[in-house]
C-alpha positions in Angstrom: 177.1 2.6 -30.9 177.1 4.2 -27.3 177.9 7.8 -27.2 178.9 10.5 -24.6 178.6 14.3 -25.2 179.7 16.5 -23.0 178.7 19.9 -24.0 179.1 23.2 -22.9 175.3 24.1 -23.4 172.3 23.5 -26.1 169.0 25.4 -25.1 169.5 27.9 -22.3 172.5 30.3 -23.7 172.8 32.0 -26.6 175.2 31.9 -29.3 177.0 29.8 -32.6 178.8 27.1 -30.1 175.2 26.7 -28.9 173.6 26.2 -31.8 176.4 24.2 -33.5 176.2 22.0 -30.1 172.5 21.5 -31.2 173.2 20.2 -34.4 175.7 18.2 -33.6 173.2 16.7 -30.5 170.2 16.3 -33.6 172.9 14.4 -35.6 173.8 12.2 -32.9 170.0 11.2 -31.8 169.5 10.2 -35.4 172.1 8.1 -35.6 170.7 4.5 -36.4 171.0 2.1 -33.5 172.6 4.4 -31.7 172.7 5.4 -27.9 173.5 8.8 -26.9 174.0 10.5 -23.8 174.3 14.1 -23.5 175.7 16.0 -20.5 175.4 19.7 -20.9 177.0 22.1 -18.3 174.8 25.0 -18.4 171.8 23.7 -19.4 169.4 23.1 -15.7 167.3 20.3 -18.0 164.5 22.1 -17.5 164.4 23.9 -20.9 164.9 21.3 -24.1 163.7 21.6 -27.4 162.7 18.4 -28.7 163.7 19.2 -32.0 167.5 18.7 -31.4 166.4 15.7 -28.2 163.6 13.5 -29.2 161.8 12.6 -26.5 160.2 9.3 -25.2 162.7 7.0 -26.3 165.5 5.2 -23.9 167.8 5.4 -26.5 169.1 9.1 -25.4 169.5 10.9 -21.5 169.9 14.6 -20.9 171.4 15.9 -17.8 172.3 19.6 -17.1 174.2 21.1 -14.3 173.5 24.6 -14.7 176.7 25.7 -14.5 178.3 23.5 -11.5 181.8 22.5 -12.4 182.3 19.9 -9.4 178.8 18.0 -10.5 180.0 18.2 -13.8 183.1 17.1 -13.6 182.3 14.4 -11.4 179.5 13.3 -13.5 181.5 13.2 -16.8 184.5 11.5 -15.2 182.1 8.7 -13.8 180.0 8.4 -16.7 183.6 7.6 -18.9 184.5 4.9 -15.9 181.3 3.1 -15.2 179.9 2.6 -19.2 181.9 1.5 -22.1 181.2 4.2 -25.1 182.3 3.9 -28.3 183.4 7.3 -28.4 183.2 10.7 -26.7 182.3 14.0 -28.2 184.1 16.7 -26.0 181.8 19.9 -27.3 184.7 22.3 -25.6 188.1 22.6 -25.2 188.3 23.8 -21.8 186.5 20.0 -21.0 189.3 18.2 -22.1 191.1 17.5 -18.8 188.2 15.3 -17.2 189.5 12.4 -20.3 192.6 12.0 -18.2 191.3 9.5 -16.2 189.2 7.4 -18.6 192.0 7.9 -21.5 194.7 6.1 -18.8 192.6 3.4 -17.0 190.5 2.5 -20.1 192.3 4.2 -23.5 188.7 6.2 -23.8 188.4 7.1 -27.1 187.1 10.8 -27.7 186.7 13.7 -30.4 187.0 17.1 -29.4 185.5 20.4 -30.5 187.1 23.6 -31.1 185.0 27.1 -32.1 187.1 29.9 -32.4 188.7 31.9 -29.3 188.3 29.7 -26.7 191.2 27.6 -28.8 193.3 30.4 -29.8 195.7 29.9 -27.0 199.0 28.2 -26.0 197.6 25.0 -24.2 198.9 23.9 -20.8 201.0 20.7 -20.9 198.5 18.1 -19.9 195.8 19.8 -22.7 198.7 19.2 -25.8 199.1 15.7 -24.1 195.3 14.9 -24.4 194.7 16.7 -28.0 197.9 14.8 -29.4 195.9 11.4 -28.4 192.2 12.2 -29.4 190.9 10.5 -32.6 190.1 13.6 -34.5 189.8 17.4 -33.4 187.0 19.2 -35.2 187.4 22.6 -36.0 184.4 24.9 -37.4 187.0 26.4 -40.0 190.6 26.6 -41.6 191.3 30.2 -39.3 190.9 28.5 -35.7 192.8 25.3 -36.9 196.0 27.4 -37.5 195.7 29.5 -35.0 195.5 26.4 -32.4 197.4 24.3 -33.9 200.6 26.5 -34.5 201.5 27.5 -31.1 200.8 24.2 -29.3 202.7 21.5 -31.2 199.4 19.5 -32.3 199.8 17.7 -35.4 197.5 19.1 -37.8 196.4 15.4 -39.5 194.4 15.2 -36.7 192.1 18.1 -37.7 188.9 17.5 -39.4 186.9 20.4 -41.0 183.2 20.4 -39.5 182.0 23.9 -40.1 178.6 25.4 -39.1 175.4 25.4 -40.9 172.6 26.9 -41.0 169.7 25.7 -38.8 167.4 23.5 -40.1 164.2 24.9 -38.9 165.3 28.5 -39.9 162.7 29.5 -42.5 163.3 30.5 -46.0 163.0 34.6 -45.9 164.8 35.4 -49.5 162.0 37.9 -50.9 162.4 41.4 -50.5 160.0 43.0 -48.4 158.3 46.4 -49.9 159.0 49.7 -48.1 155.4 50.1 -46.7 155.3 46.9 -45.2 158.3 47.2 -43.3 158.0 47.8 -39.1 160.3 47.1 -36.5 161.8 50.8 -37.7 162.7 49.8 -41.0 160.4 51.8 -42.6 161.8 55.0 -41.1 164.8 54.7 -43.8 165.2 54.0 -47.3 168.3 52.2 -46.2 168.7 49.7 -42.9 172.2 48.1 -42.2 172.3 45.2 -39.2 174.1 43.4 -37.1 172.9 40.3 -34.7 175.6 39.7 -32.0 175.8 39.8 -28.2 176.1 43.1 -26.7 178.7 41.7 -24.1 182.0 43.7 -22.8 183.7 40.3 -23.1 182.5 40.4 -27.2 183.4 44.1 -27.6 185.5 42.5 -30.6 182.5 41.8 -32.4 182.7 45.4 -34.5 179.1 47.4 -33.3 181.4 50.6 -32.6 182.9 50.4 -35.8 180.2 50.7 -37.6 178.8 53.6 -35.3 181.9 55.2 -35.6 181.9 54.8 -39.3 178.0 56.3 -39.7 178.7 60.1 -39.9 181.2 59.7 -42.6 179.0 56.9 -45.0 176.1 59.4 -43.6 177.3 62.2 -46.1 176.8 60.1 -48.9 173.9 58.1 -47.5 171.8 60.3 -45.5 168.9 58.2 -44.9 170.4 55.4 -43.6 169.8 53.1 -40.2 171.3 51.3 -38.3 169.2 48.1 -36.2 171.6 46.0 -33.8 169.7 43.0 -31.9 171.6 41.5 -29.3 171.5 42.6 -26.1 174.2 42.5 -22.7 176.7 45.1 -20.5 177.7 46.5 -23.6 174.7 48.4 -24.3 175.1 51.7 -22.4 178.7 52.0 -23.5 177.2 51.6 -27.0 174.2 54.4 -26.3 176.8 56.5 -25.1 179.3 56.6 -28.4 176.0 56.9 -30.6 175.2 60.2 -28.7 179.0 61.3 -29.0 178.9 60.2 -32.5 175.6 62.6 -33.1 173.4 59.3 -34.7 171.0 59.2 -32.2 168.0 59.3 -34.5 170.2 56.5 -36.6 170.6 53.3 -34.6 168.1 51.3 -33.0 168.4 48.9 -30.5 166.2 46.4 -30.9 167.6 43.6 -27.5 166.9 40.4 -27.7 164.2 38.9 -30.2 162.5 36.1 -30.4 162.8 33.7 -34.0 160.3 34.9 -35.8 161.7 39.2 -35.0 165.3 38.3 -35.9 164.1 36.5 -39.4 161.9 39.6 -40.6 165.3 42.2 -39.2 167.4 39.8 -41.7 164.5 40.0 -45.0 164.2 43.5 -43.8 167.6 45.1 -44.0 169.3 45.7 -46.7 172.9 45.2 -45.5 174.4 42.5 -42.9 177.1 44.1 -41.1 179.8 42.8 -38.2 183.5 43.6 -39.1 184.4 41.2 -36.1 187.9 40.3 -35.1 187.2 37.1 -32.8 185.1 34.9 -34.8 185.7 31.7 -35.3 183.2 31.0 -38.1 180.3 33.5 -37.8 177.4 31.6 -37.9 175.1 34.9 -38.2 176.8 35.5 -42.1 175.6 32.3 -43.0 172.0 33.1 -42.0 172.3 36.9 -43.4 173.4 35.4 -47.0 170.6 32.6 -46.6 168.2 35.5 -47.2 169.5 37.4 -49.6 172.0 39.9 -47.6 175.3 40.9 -48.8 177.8 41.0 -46.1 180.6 43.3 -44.4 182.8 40.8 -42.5 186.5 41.3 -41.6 189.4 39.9 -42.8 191.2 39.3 -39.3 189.5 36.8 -38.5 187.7 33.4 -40.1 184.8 35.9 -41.5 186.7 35.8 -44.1 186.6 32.3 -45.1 182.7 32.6 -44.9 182.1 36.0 -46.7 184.2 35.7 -49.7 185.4 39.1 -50.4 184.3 40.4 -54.0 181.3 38.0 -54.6 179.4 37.7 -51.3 180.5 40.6 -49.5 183.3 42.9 -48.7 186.2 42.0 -46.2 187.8 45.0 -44.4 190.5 45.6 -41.9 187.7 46.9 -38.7 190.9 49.0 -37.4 190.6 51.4 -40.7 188.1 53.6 -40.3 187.9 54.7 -43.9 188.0 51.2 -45.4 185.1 50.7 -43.0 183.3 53.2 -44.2 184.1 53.4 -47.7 182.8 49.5 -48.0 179.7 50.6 -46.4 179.1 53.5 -49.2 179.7 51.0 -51.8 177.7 48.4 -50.5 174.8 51.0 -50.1 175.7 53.2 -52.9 176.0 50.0 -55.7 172.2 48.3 -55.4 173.0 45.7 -58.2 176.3 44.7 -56.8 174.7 44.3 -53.3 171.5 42.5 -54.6 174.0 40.2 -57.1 176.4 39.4 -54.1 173.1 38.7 -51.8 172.3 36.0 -54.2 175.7 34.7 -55.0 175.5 34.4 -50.7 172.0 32.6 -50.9 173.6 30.1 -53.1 176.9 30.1 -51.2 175.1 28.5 -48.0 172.6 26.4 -49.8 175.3 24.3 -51.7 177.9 23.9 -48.2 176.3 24.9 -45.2 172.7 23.1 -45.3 172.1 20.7 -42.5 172.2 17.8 -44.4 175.6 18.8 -45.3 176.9 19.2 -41.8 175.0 16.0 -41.1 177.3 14.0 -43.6 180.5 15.6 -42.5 179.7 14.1 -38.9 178.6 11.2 -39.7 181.6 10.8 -42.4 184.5 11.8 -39.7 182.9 9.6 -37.0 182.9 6.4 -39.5 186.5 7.1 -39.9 187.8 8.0 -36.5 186.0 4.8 -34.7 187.2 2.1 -37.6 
């Protein structure tokens, strides 16, 4: 089988279509007797991690473009003319145009990708055209299947679930870790909420000020409480500002950007995942948070809810009401068996769907099927 994926990036940006663009590229190269070429736009080639791109074998190509859109669109549309692949995996949306071409001169066959925002949109005419003819559209959950396929007159048979998963070189961190171990600033509180997201103006949806808004109220009832946000971007000083405003200042800590090994001790660490987000399209960070242990504090206006089931893994709140965000975070903090019993009930939750190997054989299933 000869493959194309074109991808919107895999090693040098950050984020869950990154990662799930990773997985998908791991899946892909271990495909038996198949040939895969990647084409990633903001990738420069430079940077790969061999443990998604084997290396050494002339089986699979890599080429970024770091972010040229005439060189990439070029490229792909090329690529789709010159070999004949059995099938091409459009990684985003926003790509699908460059099938045009090969879809008319040589009825390409291709799957495409959806995430989450990105697809929440009334398409233009020649995007509906192109989605209405691809052999399957994959969508990382039930929320950003609706919400595309509603407005834009695509026929929902040809969605295909293929949620996210959890990485499978992520490390098993379930065991509590003891008080007078703890660094990073966790030790400075008995109780340590957290939330890993981009700190971008463009992701102000994400929920960070919502939660600092929410801290002098859950603050009367839980004095000694933290906050730890790692992520960094633009955001940041707008952030600093509201925690001074909001009189926390001595109860948020920002920790930027961390390497693997400093984000896995902040989840083991805390005792609360928190990020009542209104743009996700699957949250890849809940599934890590309930993979060790955490009970979460997701939204419900978005597809958070479909990963954080509300009542046995976490609570699901409305981020708009301020005292339904902070009266989930007393509870959550205040109720030590029910947040310990819905950390586990989490831990089980991802280790029984969203494993590798499971996302592995939901590929692998939905290619079978679209390419007989």
């Amino acid at each position: 089988m000869h493959i194309l994926f074109i991808t919107s990036g895999l090693f040098e940006i950050v984020g869950g279509i990154a990662r799930q663009n990773s997985h998908i590229c791991k899946c892909l190269c271990e495909l038996v007797g198949a040939s895969v070429d990647v084409l990633s736009f903001w990738d420069s080639g430079q940077v790969i991690d061999h443990r998604y791109l084997p290396q050494g074998t002339r089986q699979i190509t890599f080429r970024g473009f770091s972010g040229d859109k005439k060189r990439f669109a070029w490229s792909v549309t090329s690529a789709l003319l010159r070999q004949n692949y059995d099938v091409c995996m459009v990684g985003l949306v926003n790509f699908i145009p460059l099938l045009l071409i090969p879809f008319l001169v040589k009825r390409q066959k291709y799957i495409v990708i959806v995430h989450g925002t990105e697809a929440w949109k009334k398409f233009s005419l020649l995007q509906m055209f192109l989605l209405n003819r691809t052999q399957r559209i994959l969508s990382v959950s039930h929320f950003t299947a609706n919400q595309m396929t509603a407005p834009n007159r695509i026929a929902p048979k040809k969605v295909a679930l293929l949620p996210n998963a959890l990485d499978p070189y992520m490390a098993e961190g379930v065991n509590p870790v003891q008080v007078q171990d703890r660094q990073e600033g966790f030790a400075r509180s008995s109780k340590n909420i957290l939330t890993v997201a981009r700190l971008s103006r463009l992701d102000r949806y994400k929920g960070h000020d919502k939660i600092i808004q929410a801290l002098p109220d859950v603050m009367t009832v839980v004095p000694d409480l933290c906050y730890h946000i790692v992520g960094d971007g633009d955001w940041q000083p707008d952030l600093h500002r509201l925690v001074e405003a909001c009189g926390v200042v001595n109860h948020v800590i920002f920790h930027g950007w961390v390497n693997e090994a400093h984000l896995q001790r902040c989840y083991r660490e805390c005792d609360l995942f928190v990020m009542p987000s209104t743009g996700e399209g699957f949250g890849l960070v809940y599934l890590e948070a309930m993979f060790h242990g955490k009970a979460v504090l997701a939204s419900n206006k978005d597809a958070g809810q479909e990963v954080v089931q509300h009542g046995i893994t976490g609570l699901t709140v409305d981020p708009d009401d301020h005292q339904s965000v902070a009266s989930s975070l007393i509870e959550l903090l205040t109720k030590d068996d029910l947040r310990m019993t819905m950390g586990l009930n989490g831990k089980a939750l991802v280790e029984n769907n969203y494993m590798f190997a499971h996302f592995q054989q939901r590929l692998m299933s939905i290619l079978q099927e679209s390419l007989k």
